[in-house]
N, C-alpha and C positions, 0 to 999 in steps of 0.2 A: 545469220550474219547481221551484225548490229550498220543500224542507221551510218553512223563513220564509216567503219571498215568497207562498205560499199564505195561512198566516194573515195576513201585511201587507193583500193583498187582502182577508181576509173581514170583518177590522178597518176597512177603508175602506168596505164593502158595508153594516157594518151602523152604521158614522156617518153613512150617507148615508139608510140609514131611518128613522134619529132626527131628520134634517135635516127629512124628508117631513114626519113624527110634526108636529111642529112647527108647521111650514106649517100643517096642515089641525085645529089647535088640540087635538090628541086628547091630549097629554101637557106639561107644562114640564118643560122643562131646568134644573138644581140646580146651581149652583157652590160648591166648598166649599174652603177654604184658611185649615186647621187644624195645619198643623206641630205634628205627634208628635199626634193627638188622635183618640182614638176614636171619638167623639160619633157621624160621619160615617156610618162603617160599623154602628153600633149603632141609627140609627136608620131607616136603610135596611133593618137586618134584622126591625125591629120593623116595619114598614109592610109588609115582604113574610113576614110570618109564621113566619120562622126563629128557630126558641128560639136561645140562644145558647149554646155549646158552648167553653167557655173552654180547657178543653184540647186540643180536634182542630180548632177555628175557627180558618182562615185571617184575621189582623186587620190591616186597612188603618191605614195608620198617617200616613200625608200622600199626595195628591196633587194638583197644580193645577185638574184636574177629573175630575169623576166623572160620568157618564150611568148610565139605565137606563129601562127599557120595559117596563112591566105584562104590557102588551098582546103586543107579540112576543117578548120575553126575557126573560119575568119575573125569571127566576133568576140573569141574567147583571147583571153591574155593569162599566161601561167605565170605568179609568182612561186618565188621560191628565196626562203630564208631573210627572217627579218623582218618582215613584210608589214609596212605601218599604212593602211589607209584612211580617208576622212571623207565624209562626209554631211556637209555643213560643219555642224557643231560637235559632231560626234566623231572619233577617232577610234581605229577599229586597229588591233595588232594581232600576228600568227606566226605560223613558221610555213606555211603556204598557202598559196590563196590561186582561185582561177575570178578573175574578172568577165563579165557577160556583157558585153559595152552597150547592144541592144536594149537591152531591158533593165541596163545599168544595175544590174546587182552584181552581189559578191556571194561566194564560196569560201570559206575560209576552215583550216583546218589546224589544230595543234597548239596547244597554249593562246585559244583564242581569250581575247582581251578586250571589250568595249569601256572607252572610258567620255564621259559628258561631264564637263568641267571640272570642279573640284570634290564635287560629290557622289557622284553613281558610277561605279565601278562593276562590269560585269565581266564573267569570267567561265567561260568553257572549254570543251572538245571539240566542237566544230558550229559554224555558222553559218545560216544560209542569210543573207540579204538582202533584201526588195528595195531599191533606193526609189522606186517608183512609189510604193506603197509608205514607204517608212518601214517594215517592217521588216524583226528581224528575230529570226526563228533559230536558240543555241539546243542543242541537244548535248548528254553525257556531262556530269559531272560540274554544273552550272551553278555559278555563285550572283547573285545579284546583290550589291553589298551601297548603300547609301547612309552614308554616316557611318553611325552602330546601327543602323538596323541591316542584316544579312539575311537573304531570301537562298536557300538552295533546293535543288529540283535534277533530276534529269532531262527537263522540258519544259521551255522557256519561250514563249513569244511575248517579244519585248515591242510596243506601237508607239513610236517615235512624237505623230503627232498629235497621241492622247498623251504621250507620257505615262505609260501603262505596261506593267509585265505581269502575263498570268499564265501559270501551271494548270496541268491539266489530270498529269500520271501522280500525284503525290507531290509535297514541297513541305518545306519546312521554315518559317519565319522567325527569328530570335532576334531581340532587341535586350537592352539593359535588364528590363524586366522580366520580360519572359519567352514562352515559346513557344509558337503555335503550330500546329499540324492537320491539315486536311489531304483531301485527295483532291479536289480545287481550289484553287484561290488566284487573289490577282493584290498586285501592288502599284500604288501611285508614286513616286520617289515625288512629286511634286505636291501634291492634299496632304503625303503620310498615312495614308489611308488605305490599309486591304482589306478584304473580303472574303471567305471563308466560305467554303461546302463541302457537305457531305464527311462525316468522321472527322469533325474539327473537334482539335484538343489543344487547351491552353493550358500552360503545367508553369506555376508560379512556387515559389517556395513553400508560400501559406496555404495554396488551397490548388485544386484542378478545377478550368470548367469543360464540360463538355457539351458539344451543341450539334446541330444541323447545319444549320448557317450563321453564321455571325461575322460582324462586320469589326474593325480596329485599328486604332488610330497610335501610331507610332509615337507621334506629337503629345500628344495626352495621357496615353496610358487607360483610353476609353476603351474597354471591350461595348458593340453596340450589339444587344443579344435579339436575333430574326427568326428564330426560332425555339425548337422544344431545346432547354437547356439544362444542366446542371450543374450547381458550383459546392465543390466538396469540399471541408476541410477539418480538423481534428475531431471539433467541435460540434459544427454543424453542417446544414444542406440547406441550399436552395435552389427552386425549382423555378424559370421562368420559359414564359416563350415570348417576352419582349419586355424590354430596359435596359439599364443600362449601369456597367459596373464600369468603376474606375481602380484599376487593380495598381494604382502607385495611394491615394485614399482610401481604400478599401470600403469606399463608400457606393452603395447602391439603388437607385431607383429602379422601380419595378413595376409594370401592369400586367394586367390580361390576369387577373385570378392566383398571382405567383405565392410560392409558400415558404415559410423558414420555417426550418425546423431544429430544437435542439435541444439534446438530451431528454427525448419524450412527448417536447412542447413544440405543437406546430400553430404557427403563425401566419393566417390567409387574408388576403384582403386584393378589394379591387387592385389597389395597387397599393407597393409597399416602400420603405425607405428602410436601409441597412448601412450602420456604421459599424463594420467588421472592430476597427480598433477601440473605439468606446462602447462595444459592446452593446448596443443599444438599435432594436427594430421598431419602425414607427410600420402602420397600415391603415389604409382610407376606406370607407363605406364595404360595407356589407363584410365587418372584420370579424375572423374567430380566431380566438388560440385557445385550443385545445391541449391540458394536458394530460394526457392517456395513463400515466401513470397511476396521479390521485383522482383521475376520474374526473375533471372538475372544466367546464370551459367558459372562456368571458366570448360576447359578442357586443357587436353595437358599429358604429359607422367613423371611430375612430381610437385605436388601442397602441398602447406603446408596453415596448418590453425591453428590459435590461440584465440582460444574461452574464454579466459578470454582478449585479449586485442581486436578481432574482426578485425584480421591483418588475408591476403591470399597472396600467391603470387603462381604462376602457372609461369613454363617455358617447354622447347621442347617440342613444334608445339602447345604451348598456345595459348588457343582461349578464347575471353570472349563471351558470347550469350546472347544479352537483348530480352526476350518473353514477353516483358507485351504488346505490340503492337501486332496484329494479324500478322503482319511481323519481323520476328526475324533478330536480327543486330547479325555479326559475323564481330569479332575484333581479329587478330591475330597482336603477336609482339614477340618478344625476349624471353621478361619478362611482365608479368603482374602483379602488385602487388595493393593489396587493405588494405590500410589504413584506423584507424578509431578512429576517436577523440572524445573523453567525452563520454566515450561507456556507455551505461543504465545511462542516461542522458537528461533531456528535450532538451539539445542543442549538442547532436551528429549529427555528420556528419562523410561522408567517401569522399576518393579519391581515383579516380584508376587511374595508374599511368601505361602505356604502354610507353617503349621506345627499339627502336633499330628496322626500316624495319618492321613500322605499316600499315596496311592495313583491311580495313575494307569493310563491302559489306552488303547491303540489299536491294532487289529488286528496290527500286526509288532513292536512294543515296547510294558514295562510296565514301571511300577518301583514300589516302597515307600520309604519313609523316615518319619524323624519331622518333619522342616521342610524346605521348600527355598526359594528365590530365583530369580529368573528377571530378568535383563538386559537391557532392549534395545540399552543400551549399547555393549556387549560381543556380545549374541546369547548369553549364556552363563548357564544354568541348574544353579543349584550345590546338590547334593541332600548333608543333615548328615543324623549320627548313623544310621549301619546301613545305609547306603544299600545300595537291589538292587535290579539293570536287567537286564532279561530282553529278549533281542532271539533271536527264533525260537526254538532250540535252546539260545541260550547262555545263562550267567549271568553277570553280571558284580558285582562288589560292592567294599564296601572303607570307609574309616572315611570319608570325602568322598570324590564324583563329582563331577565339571565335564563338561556339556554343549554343547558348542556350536554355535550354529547357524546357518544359511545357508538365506533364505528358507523359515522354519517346518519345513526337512527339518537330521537330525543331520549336520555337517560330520566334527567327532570328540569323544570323550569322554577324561575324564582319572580317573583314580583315584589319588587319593593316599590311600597308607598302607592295610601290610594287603590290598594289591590281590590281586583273585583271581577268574580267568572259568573256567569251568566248562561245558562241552558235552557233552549225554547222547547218550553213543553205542546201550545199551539201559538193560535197568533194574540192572544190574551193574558194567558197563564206562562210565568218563567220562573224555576228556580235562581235562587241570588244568594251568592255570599259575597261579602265584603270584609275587610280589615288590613290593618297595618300593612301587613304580607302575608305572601303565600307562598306555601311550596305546592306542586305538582308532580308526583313520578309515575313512570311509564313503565311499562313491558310489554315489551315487543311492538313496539309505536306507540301503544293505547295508553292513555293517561288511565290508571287505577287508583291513586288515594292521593289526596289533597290536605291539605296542614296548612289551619289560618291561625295567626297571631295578631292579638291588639285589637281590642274594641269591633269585637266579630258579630255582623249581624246575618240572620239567615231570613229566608222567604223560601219554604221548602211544600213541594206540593207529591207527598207520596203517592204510587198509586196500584192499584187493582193486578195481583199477577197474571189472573186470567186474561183480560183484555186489554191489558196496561191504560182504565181510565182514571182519572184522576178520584181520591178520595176524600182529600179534605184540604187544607192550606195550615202548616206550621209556621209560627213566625219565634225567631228566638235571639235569643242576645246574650254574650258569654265572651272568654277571652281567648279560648282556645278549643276548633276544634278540627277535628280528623276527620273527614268524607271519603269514603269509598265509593268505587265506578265499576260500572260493569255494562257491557258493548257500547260506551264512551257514553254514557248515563249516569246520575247520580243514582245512585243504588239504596246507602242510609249513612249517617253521620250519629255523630256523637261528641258534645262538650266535654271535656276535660278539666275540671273545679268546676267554681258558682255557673249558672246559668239559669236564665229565666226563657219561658215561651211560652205560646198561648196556642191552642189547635184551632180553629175557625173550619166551620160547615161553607163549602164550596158559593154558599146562596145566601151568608154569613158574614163575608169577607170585608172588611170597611176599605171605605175608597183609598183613603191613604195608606195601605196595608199590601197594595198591590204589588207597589215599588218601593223600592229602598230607595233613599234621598238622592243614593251614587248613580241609582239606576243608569244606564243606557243600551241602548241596542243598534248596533255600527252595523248592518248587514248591509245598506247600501255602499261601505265603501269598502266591502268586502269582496278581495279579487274572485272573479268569478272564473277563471282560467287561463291561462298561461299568456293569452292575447291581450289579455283586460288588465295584466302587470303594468301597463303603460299610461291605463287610463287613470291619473290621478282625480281622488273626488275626496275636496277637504269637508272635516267635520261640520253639521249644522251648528249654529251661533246657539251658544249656553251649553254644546254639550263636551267640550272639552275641560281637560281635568284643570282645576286651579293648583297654583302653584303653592307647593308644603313648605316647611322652613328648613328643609334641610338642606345641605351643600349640595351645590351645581354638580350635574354628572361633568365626564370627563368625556364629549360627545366627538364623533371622530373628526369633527369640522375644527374642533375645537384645539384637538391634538395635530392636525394639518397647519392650522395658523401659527398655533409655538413652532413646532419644527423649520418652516417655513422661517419663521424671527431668528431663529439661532446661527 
């Protein structure tokens, strides 16, 4: 038997003792039908000895009829039909009501109705009263409506002088915007403000969130998120357990660790910033986006992402990380930014574009430079200004390097201008070639044959197969030639046309013979592992390359400032 139907029955129980009353001539029955008049109830209190209590007295204000009983219930007063009472500010309407003059509450039963000036309108099956408390407790079918915002529930206590209604079995809060649902909550008709537990779900056209607790602001349209959350929608996800979404800007602030995610790509940061409508995630210190697909992720302590153009850019202590190889490459620079053309396009492509004290590292190759480019276009990674690539043993450098690649591993590389690789045999003796350019190709990572063009000189120290010591020093000079490698070793070469060289006996060698003019040897600002990507160490004075006469590269700083101008 439901909460109502119990007092419906005790309401019929106790008409039916007034019926007796009657019969047996112990009381009369009083009819009064006074629309809006107090008279009623003032003099009913006056005959049962109730001072009168203008500020905490519940006052009867019309109903069709009124009972009461000395004798069994003194204290209680039966309305019946129409029944409008008030108190203070608040007016309360039914189709029966019992009055408690004691404890000055009300009972009220049947198209119950609370109304508080022009704005809060509450609406039930039945109500209990407390004019002492303020408090007023509607069961069955309850509507709590202020403004556009409508709160409905089976179970409602409404705190008059908090100005406060909260649910306890389930309710459901809808406003212009959206609509929320827990199995607790509570409303301010005065802040605009409720509160939200347990199985809270906000269900907006664009997206659903769902949370623990979370807090919302009618006024604003601020969802305030207190817990583990999630906000879904075609697109994407995010994951927070505190910040704060405005679901009429679809913009969102976010701490505690929160993540986007979308289409593959997750987005973590201490805390984050989300513009749903322009598409675009900002995140603060200790930031990754991760994307799983092509294997690839940026970090650093501040990265932004733009998911309708497919633009990143990551800066302080930006690192970019290639995993699709069982060896992962760590790329740190300035600025990292990732560019991306014809995006949801058969003919898209990106560029990333590292410039400003690049350094890079992964277990078999490292390189430095001041900016580079990366292609998907092409596959091809084009490192400006001083480049120098360290693969095992070797060194390779030159005023531009071109990379190229073939599923994440080096196909070959190119050095234009000033080219010059270098192989420590110990800490005195180096193989050295030099000229115009080089080429370098690989298999299977390992650089195996090498192609110099243009005024090629060598310094080549063969040696012994039995105990690989050194045998003699070759020095030679020619226009073109071809090197062979083998376990990332020069192995032997060969000129192609005119060529001249000289062999020199190890104990023979003349002083100027040791090094080529281009000579250098960068192993101090060579990363030494993945943590040391950070530590920038510029070249000693006299050993950077001078500058050739050929045309300016097109360096990514360079291509950032045009774009930037247009």
């Amino acid at each position: 038997m439901s909460f109502l139907n119990r007092h419906r029955y005790l309401l019929a129980g106790i008409l039916c003792l007034f019926g007796m009353c009657l019969m047996n001539g112990q009381d009369r029955k009083t009819n009064t039908k006074a629309p809006d008049s107090k008279n009623t109830v003032a003099v009913a209190q006056k005959k049962n000895g109730i001072p009168e209590k203008k500020k905490t007295r519940v006052d009867l204000l019309y109903a069709d009829e009124a009972q009461a009983d000395k004798l069994l219930r003194p204290d209680v007063q039966v309305l019946i039909g129409s029944v409008r009472l008030k108190h203070d500010s608040m007016y309360m309407f039914c189709d029966s009501a019992l009055i408690y003059e004691k404890i000055n509450s009300v009972e009220a039963f049947g198209n119950v109705r609370m109304e508080q000036g022009d704005t809060l309108f509450i609406y039930g099956d039945y109500l209990y009263y407390d004019g002492m408390s303020q408090l007023a407790m509607l069961r069955e079918h309850v509507r709590m409506i202020n403004r556009k915002t409508v709160l409905t529930t089976d179970s409602l206590n409404y705190d008059r002088l908090y100005n406060l209604g909260y649910y306890f079995e389930g309710g459901t809060l809808t406003d212009e915007e959206n609509v929320l649902t827990s199995e607790w909550g509570e409303y301010s008709p005065a802040t605009k403000l409720a509160v939200f537990n347990h199985d809270v779900k906000l269900v907006n056209p664009k997206f659903t969130l769902t949370s623990d607790t979370l807090k919302y602001s009618t006024a604003s349209k601020v969802a305030t998120i207190l817990g583990p959350s999630d906000i879904i929608s075609d697109k994407n996800h995010i994951y927070s357990e505190r910040g704060e979404y405005n679901t009429v800007t679809e913009q969102a602030e976010l701490l505690d660790r929160s993540i986007l995610t979308n289409e593959g790509k997750k987005l973590t940061g201490d805390s984050l910033f989300y513009d749903r409508k322009l598409g675009y995630g900002e995140a603060f210190y200790n930031v990754q986006m991760n994307d799983t697909v092509n294997k690839n992720m940026l970090t650093g302590d501040y990265c932004f992402y733009n998911e309708l153009t497919g633009n990143a850019l990551a800066t302080k202590r930006a690192v970019a990380i290639d995993y699709s190889q069982g060896d992962s490459l760590f790329m740190h620079g300035d600025t990292l930014r990732l560019l991306t053309y014809h995006l949801n396009t058969d003919s898209m492509y990106r560029e990333m574009h590292a410039y400003h004290k690049v350094r890079a590292y992964r277990t078999d190759v490292q390189a430095v430079c001041d900016s580079l480019v990366y292609n998907s276009k092409d596959s091809c990674m084009t490192m400006y200004y001083d480049p120098v690539l360290w693969h095992g043993s070797q060194q390779l450098l030159g005023e531009e390097i071109k990379v190229y690649m073939n599923d994440s591993t080096i196909d070959w590389a190119h050095i234009i201008n000033q080219a010059l690789a270098v192989e420590q045999k110990d800490s005195i003796h180096y193989n050295q070639v030099t000229g115009k350019e080089m080429k370098g190709f690989f298999i299977g990572g390992d650089m195996r044959r090498v192609e110099v063009n243009g005024n090629v000189l060598v310094v080549f120290y063969p040696v012994e197969e039995k105990d690989s010591s050194l045998i003699m020093m070759n020095y030679s000079e020619g226009s073109f030639l071809r090197l062979l490698l083998k376990d990332r070793k020069m192995e032997r070469g060969s000129f192609i046309g005119k060529a001249n060289g000289t062999a020199y006996p190890l104990d023979q060698i003349p002083s100027d013979k040791y090094r080529l003019p281009s000579f250098v040897w960068f192993d101090y600002i060579r990363p030494l592992n993945k943590e040391d990507i950070f530590n920038w160490r510029g070249k000693k004075a006299g050993e950077v390359l001078q500058k050739s006469d050929r045309k300016p590269v097109t360096s990514p700083r360079n291509m950032h400032i045009k774009r930037n101008n247009k």
